[in-house]
PAVO-176907 format. One record per residue (C-alpha): x, y, z. Coordinates in pm, whole numbers, plus 50000, padded with zeros to 5 digits. Layout:
XYZ
...
END
This chain:
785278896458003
781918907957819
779668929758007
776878896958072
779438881958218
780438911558441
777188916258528
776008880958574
778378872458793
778528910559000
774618901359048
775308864159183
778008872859407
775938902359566
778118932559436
776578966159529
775028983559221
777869011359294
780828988259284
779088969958936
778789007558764
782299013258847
783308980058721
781118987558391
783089022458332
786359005058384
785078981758127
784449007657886
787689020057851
789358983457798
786608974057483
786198983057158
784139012357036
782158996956801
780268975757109
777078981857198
777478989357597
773788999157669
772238969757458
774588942157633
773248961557959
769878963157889
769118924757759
771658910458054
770028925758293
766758914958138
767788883658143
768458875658443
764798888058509
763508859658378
765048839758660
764578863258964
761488881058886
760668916859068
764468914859200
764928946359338
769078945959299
768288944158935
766208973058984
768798990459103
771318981658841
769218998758604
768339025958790
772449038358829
773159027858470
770289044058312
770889078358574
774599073458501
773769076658119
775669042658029
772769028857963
770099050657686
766609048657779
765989046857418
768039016957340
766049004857728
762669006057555
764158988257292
764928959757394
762288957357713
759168957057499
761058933357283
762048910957503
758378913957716
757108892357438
759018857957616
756508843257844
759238834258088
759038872658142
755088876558210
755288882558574
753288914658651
755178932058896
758768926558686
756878943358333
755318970958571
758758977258755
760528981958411
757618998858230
757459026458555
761229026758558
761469040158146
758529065458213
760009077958493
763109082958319
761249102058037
759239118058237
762009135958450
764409139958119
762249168157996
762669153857620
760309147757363
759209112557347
761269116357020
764819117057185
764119102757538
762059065757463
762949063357065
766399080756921
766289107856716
767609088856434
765309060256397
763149055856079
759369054756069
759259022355965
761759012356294
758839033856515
755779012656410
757578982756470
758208994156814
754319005056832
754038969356768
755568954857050
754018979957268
750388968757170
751518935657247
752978944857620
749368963057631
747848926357547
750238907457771
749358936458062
745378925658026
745858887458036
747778890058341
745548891658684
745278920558838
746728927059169
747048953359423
751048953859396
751328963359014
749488990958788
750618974158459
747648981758252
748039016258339
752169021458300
751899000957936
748999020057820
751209052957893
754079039457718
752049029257427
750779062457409
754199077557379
755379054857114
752559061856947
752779099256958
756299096356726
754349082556444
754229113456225
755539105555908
753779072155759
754909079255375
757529051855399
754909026955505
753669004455195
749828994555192
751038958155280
752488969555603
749888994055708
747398961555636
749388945655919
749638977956159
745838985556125
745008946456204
746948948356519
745448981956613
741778974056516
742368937656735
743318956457020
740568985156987
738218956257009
739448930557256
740948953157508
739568977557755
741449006057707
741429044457886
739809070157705
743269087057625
744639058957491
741479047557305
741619082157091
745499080057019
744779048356888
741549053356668
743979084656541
746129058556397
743979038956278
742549066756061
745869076055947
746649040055824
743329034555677
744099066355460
747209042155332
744819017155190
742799012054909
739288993254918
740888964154843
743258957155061
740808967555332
738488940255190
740968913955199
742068927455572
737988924355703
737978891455546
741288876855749
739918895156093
736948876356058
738528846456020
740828853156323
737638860856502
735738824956424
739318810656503
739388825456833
735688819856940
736848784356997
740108790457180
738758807057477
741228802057790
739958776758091
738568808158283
735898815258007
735198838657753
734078866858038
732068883057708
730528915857792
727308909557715
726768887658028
723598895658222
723658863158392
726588869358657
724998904458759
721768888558751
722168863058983
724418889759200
721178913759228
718958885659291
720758874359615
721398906959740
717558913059749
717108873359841
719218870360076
719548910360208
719118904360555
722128876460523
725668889760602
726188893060224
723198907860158
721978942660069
721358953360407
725338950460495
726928979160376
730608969560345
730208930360288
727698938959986
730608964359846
733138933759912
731028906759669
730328932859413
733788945459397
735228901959409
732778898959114
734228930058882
737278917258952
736638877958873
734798892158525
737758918858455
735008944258297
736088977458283
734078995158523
732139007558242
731158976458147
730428962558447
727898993458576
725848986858237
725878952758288
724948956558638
721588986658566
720728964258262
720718933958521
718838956258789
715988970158553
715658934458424
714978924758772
712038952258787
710918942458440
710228902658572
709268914058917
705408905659021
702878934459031
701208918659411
702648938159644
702818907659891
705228889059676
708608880959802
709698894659429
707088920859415
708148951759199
707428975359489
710358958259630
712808960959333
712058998159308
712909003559651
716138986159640
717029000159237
716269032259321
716249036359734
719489011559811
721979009459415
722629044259426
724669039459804
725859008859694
727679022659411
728719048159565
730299025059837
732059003859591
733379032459391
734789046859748
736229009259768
737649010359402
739149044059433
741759026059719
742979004759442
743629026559134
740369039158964
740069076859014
736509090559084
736479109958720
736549071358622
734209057358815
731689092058662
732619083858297
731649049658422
728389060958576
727429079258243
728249059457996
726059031158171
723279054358181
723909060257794
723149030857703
720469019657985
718449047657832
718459027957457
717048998557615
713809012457479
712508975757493
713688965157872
712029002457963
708838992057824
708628960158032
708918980958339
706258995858288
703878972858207
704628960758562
704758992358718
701199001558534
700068969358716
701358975759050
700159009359071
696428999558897
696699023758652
694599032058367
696299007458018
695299042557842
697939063558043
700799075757830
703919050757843
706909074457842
705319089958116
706169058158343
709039047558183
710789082658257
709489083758590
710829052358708
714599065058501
714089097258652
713779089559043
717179066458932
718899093658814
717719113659081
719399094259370
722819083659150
722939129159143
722209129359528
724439105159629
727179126759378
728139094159177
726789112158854
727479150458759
724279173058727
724959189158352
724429147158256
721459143758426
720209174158342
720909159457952
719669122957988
716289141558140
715409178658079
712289177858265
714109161458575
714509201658717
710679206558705
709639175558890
708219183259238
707329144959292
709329142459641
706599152059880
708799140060177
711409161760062
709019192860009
707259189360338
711089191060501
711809217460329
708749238960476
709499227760809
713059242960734
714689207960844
716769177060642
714589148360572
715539127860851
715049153861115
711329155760974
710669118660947
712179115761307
709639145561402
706589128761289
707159092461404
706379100661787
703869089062042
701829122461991
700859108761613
698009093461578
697989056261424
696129071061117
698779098361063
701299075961121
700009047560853
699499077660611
703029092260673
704849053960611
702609051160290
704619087960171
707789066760280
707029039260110
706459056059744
709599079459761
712399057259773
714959086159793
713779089360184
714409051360249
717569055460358
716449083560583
713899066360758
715929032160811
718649056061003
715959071261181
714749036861294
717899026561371
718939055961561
715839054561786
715909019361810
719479021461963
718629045262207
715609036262327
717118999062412
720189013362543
718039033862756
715149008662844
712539031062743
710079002062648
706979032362598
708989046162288
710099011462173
706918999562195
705529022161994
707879022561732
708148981561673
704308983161685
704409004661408
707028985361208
705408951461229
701688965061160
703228980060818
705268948460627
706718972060358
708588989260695
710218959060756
711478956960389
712948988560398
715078984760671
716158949960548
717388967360248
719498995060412
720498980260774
721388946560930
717638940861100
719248908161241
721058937661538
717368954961577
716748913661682
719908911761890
718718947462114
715478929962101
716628896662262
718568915562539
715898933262710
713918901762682
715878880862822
717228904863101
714258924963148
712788922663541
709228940763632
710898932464010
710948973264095
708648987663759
706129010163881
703318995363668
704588960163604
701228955363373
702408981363176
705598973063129
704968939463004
702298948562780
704788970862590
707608945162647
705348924262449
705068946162143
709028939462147
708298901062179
706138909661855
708178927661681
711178901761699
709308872661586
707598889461321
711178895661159
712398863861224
709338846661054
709368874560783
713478868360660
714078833960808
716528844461089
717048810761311
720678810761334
722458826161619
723588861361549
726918880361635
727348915561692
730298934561819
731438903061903
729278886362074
727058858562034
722728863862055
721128829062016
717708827961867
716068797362090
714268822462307
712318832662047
712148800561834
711108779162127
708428793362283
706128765462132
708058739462323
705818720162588
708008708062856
707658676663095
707848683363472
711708669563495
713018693063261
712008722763451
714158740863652
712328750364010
711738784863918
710138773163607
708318748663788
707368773864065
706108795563807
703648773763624
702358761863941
701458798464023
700388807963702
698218776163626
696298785063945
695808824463849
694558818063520
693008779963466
691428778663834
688088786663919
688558799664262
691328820664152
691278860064189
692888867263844
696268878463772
697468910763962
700708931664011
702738906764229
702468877463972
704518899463714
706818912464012
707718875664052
707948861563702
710508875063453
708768880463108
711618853662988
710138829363161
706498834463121
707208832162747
708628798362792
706188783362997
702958799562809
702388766762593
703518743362864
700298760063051
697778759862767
698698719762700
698078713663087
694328733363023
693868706862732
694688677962863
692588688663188
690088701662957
689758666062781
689888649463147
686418667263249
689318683263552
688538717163367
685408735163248
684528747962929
684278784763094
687248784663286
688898773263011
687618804662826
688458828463086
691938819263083
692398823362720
690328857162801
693868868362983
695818858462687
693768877662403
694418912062644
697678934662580
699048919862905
699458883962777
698908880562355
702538885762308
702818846962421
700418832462122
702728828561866
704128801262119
700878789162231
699398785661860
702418763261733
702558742462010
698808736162001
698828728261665
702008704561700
699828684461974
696998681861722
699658664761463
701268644361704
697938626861802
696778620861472
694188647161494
692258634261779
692508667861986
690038684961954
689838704262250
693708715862163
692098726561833
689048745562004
691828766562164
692908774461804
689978785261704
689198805061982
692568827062013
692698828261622
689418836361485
688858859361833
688408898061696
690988901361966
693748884261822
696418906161712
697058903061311
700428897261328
699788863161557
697278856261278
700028862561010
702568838361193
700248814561265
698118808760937
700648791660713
701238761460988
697458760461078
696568751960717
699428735560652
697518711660902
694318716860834
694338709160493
690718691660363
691598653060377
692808653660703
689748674460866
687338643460801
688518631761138
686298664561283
682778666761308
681028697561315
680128712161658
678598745961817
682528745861954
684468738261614
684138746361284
687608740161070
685858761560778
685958791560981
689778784461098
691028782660754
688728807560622
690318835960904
693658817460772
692818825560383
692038859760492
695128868460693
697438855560447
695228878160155
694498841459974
691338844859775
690068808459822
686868790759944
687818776160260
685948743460201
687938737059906
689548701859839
692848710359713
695318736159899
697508752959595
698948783259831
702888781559767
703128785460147
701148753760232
702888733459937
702538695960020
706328676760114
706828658659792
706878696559614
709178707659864
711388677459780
711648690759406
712078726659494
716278724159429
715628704659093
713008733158976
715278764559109
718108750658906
715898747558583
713978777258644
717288797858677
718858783358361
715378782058153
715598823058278
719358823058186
717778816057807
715538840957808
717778866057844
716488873058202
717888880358557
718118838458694
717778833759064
718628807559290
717878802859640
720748779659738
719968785160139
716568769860043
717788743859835
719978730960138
717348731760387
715158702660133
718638685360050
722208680760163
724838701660036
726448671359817
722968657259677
721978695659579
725838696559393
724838664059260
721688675359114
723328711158998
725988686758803
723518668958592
721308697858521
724128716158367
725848691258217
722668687757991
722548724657937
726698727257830
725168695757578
723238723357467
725578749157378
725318771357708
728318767757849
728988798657933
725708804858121
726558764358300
730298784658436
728848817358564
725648794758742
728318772858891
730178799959015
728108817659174
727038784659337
730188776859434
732008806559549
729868833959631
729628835160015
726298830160219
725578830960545
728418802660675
725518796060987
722728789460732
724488772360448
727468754660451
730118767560179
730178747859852
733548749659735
735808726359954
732738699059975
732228697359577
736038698059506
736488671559792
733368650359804
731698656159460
734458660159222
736148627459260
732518609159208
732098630758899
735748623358791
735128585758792
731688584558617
733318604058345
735848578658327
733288552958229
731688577357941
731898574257578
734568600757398
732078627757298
730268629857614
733528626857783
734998652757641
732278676957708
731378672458036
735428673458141
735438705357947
732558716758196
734808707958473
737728720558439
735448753758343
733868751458652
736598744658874
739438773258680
736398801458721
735188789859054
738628788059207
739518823459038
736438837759155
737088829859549
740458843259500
739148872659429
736078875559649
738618862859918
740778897059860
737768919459851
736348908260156
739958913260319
740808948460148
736498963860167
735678947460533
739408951660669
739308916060855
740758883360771
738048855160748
737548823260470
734178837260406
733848805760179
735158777360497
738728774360321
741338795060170
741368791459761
744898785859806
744458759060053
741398741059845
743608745359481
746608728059686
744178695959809
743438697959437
745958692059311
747608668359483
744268645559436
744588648259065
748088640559027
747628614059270
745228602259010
746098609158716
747848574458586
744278560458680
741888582358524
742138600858199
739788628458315
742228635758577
744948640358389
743468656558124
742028685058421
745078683858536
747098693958202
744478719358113
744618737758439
748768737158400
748278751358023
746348784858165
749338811458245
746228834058412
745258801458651
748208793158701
749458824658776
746978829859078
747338789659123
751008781359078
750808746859239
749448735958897
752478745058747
752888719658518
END
């Protein structure tokens, strides 16, 4: 019996690794000498991993032979990285297992790698060929996926190192072969990402072989990798070329995290921000390196094509705020998340500085910056350049050192002046009152301040974004207690001060979820009784600054959706619905009860006013809800001749005092929905418009809600249907609209060009123009955005997949493929807020997909071939790329949810079986099908397309 056969069959039959040694010795003694025991060992055993990979038996087989000494750990190296070259044996976790298992080995042998992973004896030229199947584990290692389970970039590299460290002799080694050697080494020096350590063994043999050559051969050898090169540009797996120039896929990542920040994914969620940024370096398999230039080249693009108004959803105030106020803790967060899974924090630094490296040679994307930052701050075109452009680096580099992701010797080198600046007034000020930042910001924002101080202390905020942070915990903190405690005077005063300052707002949707500061709001509303208050009149008036407050950040970031926190449930309607006018049998008595009473306090002549016991009586809930339901009773009573012109104005008196405005966001929008819904022949509804709205009494931030719809109405061919009066005068309504909104426009104007009152048949286009703006961007080598959440709301989720289809199957036509796969994917399986957009993925791989499948059927060969090239592109990265945002989200946010409606798994599965289902009808199914099945790295995360 041969030793494969006693060890085949000992492995089959489940004998104990002991009993199988023992049998091996016994064998020993009955064979010849000349056999090679460890060799017959080594590749049996190795076979039989080819068929049960990762067994851990096997394991253990080679653990007592190798321990035992009958098998050499030489003659084990031998033949693994041999034999690691049959793809039946690419499985990570089996190469990682036997790669750890022959370092460990070394590594506790206390030999030389001369002696413990080569023997003593072998020749150089038997060395270099075992360099070369080490270089090619070290490929097979990076085409693999990456998983949690397995480090086998890391335990090849190691190996590699230490076969490369008994290369010391290289005069046996002809020019020919040291032509091949240096090809192999200079391929993987460029395509792979390798560890510092191993990087500089490596370029140390390369040197030595180059040395070998003469000018010649090294001509012929540049002229063959160049070939290879041109050969290979066109054999780029189905998951894309993942180059590592790519600003597009950090581009569009930026862009919704800004977008889309008050979102679950957004920038204002700590840990499910760190979970899509840590999905995407995994889907693009950048070093980290590579992936933090990438990502600061992406972020000061996003500065460099930001707006200089300050009032623009893309202004550059906001990108420096979140660049330099909100990437630093970001980073920092994802390297905290990165460091679970392998990369070491001295990475993660070398990272950091190497990215900073080669931000600061972007001397061109610098220079953009500050043309926009010139304009945003109105400064003189005369001012010195560098000044800005190391300014705007400089407060960067600043927050990267306080948050500790960068050491202070490199900052100190990428800017020498950094130790002299004094620019952080915040931070001075603090520092005199001998107290942190946030204890000082939390000092000054109190009652006691005045509003002045208090406007001139959030301006200080608002140009240092190293105290962001700071202040949002601040806000947060008191925000929490005051609600917890009911101390409406504090909260008042504080969400009056937040929603009389916008740029407030932003900063806390950059470093909190604001959608919980609506959730605290909503319960006190709702729940809030002025039953046993002391001074019910107060109470409400600062309840209503809370009212205020929430709808201003509802309007402001789009919140409509219901909201969970802590696991439970806050529905929006009470805020959202507060312009809803209701008919007598949808009332509940104590709604009915409590218009009755009100109707009579304020739209009644003989009444005495409104006093104490009214507001004892009537929750604030409910006196929101019923506020327009009142003021459409006055109009229609108004129009009847049942109601005066003065009583109707001292009613609306009550509403433009602190006790009742909080209700004319409501009152506005329903007001104006009446004036729609009869064709325009209201005009005593639109009297009350202009009377609340262009009132010196009306709070701004009513204005500010209420301006977009009122011109949105109002707009010039529609107000024919109004005469002029003493009473009306739509010139003045818009012109009080123009000058809320900061529109510079004469309000008798014919044509309304505002974005925000953009006319139906533009809002129709809006998906069509955010796909070609993003691409047309793509091209210019700028950050692309896409508002898919948008796009939804003007189209269904198929039609807008529909539309995204033919727009880039023009553009692959085109040559930008690459830019079409990384668009797609980030359409497709980057998660969004599931109660605002549906997710993508399962309805265009089971409703668009098969409709795309048959009209390619139909096309002529060239177009068919390209656009079924796009889709199996789309569909290999898009799948990939939920796998891995999938894991991140699990591992980063430790809870198990389909952030993108299905499992990958389960979605690749219904795949699947659909195309093989069709694939004797339609060639484009098949040929998806067979492409997939070809990729070993889809497949490998994807193994029902195992061919």
């Amino acid at each position: 019996m041969s030793f494969a056969e006693l060890t085949r069959n000992s492995y089959q039959r489940g004998v104990h690794p002991q009993q199988w040694l023992g049998l091996c010795k016994l064998l020993v003694q009955q064979q010849d000498v000349g056999i090679d025991v460890s060799a017959a060992i080594s590749n049996t055993i190795l076979e039989l991993y080819r068929l049960y990979p990762a067994d851990p038996t096997l394991r253990e087989y080679l653990q007592l032979a190798l321990d035992d000494g009958l098998l050499s750990n030489a003659v084990f190296v031998s033949t693994f990285i041999r034999a690691a070259r049959d793809p039946e044996l690419h499985n990570g976790s089996t190469l990682d297992i036997l790669c750890r298992l022959a370092l460990n080995m070394h590594y506790t042998s206390g030999l030389s790698p001369a002696g413990s992973i080569i023997p003593l004896a072998d020749s150089q030229v038997s060395v270099l060929s075992k360099v070369q199947d080490a270089l090619a584990l070290l490929r097979i290692a990076h085409s693999l996926p990456s998983s949690q389970f397995h480090h086998l970039v890391l335990s090849s590299s190691e190996l590699a190192i230490l076969l490369l460290s008994c290369v010391t002799d290289m005069s046996q080694v002809t020019a020919a072969q040291a032509m091949i050697y240096l090809g192999d080494a200079n391929d993987v020096l460029q395509s792979l990402r390798l560890s510092p350590e191993l990087r500089q063994v490596l370029e140390g043999f390369v040197l030595s072989l180059s040395l070998l050559m003469g000018d010649d051969a090294k001509a012929v050898r540049d002229a063959q990798m160049l070939h290879t090169m041109q050969l290979t540009m066109g054999k780029n797996d189905v998951l894309g070329a993942n180059v590592e120039t790519d600003t597009v896929t950090c581009g569009l990542l930026l862009q919704s995290l800004v977008a889309c920040r008050t979102c679950d994914f957004g920038a204002g969620s700590d840990f499910e921000a760190v979970a899509v940024m840590t999905g995407t370096l995994r889907w693009t398999s950048w070093a980290p390196n590579v992936f933090c230039t990438q990502l600061l080249v992406a972020a000061l693009t996003c500065v460099a094509q930001s707006s200089a108004k300050d009032d623009h959803e893309s202004s550059f105030s906001l990108w420096r705020a979140f660049v330099v106020g909100r990437l630093p803790r970001l980073l920092l967060a994802l390297e905290k998340s990165l460091e679970a899974h392998g990369t070491t924090e001295a990475d993660w630094r070398a990272a950091m500085h190497a990215a900073l490296s080669s931000l600061s040679q972007r001397s061109d994307l610098l220079a953009q910056c500050d043309v926009v930052a010139r304009q945003g701050k109105g400064l003189d075109s005369s001012q010195d350049n560098s000044a800005l452009h190391r300014s705007l680096i400089r407060e960067f580099i600043q927050q990267l050192l306080a948050v500790g992701i960068i050491e202070y010797a490199f900052a100190v080198s990428m800017d020498p002046m950094m130790v002299n600046d004094s620019t952080a007034r915040l931070q001075s000020e603090a520092f005199d009152h001998g107290c942190s930042i946030e204890t000082y910001l939390d000092s000054r924002l109190t009652l006691d301040s005045s509003p002045e101080d208090t406007l001139l202390l959030l301006e200080k905020i608002r140009q240092e974004p190293g105290s962001h942070h700071c202040f949002a915990a601040v806000v947060q903190k008191r925000f929490t207690s005051h609600s917890t405690s009911l101390d409406l005077e504090h909260l008042s005063h504080l969400t009056r001060t937040l929603y009389h300052h916008d740029f407030a707002l932003d900063i806390l949707s950059l470093h909190l979820k604001i959608s919980y500061l609506i959730c605290d709001a909503l319960e006190i509303i709702s729940e809030y009784d002025c039953e046993t208050v002391g001074d019910p009149q107060t109470a409400v008036s600062h309840l209503g600054d809370i009212v205020l407050f929430a709808e201003m950040v509802m309007a402001k970031f789009r919140i409509s959706s219901p909201i969970i926190k802590d696991g439970k449930m806050y529905r929006t309607e009470l805020l959202r619905c507060t312009s809803r006018v209701y008919q007598p049998d949808e009332l509940s008595p104590e709604h009915k009860s409590a218009i009755a009473t009100w109707y009579k306090a304020i739209f009644d002549s003989n009444s005495e006013g409104i006093d104490d016991a009214l507001f004892r009586t009537t929750k604030p809930q409910i006196l929101l809800q019923i506020s327009a339901t009142l003021f459409s009773q006055a109009a229609l009573a108004r129009q009847e001749n049942r109601l005066d012109n003065d009583t109707l104005q001292t009613g609306m008196s009550y509403f433009l005092g602190p006790l009742l405005r909080w209700t004319l966001v409501g009152v506005i929008h329903a007001m104006l929905f009446e004036i729609g819904h009869r064709a325009l022949v209201a005009p005593f509804h639109l009297s009350i418009v202009q009377t609340i709205l262009c009132s010196p009494r009306c709070p701004i931030v009513v204005r500010r809600l209420c301006s977009p719809s009122c011109l949105r109405l109002l707009s010039s061919r529609r107000t024919q249907a109004f005469s002029k009066s003493p009473i009306l005068d739509i010139t003045v309504i818009r012109a009080t609209c123009f000058q809320t909104l900061g529109v510079n426009k004469d309000p008798s104007c014919k044509a309304l060009e505002d974005h925000q009152i953009s006319p139906a048949t533009r809002w129709m286009d809006f998906p069509k123009q955010e796909i070609r703006e993003a691409l047309a961007l793509a091209r210019r080598h700028k950050a692309p955005r896409i508002d898919v959440t948008r796009c939804l709301s003007a189209t269904s989720p198929s039609k807008f997949l529909d539309l995204l289809w033919s727009e880039l199957s023009v553009a692959s036509s085109l040559g930008e493929m690459e830019t079409c796969r990384r668009l797609a994917t980030f359409v497709l399986a980057v998660p969004r807020q599931l109660s605002s957009a549906p997710p993508l993925l399962p309805i265009f791989m089971y409703n668009v997909l098969p409709y795309l499948v048959a009209a390619i059927d139909q096309q002529q060969a060239a177009e068919k071939g390209m656009n079924t090239q796009l889709l199996v592109t789309i569909i290999s990265s898009a799948l990939t790329a939920a796998l891995h945002i999938e894991w991140a989200v699990q591992t980063v946010c430790e809870e198990q949810r389909f952030v993108l409606g299905q499992p990958s798994a389960a979605v690749a599965r219904r795949l699947a079986a659909d195309l093989r289902a069709q694939k004797n009808s339609s060639s484009t199914s098949a040929t998806i099908l067979q492409r997939l099945g070809s990729s070993s790295a889809f497949v490998t995360n994807f193994p029902v397309f195992v061919m």
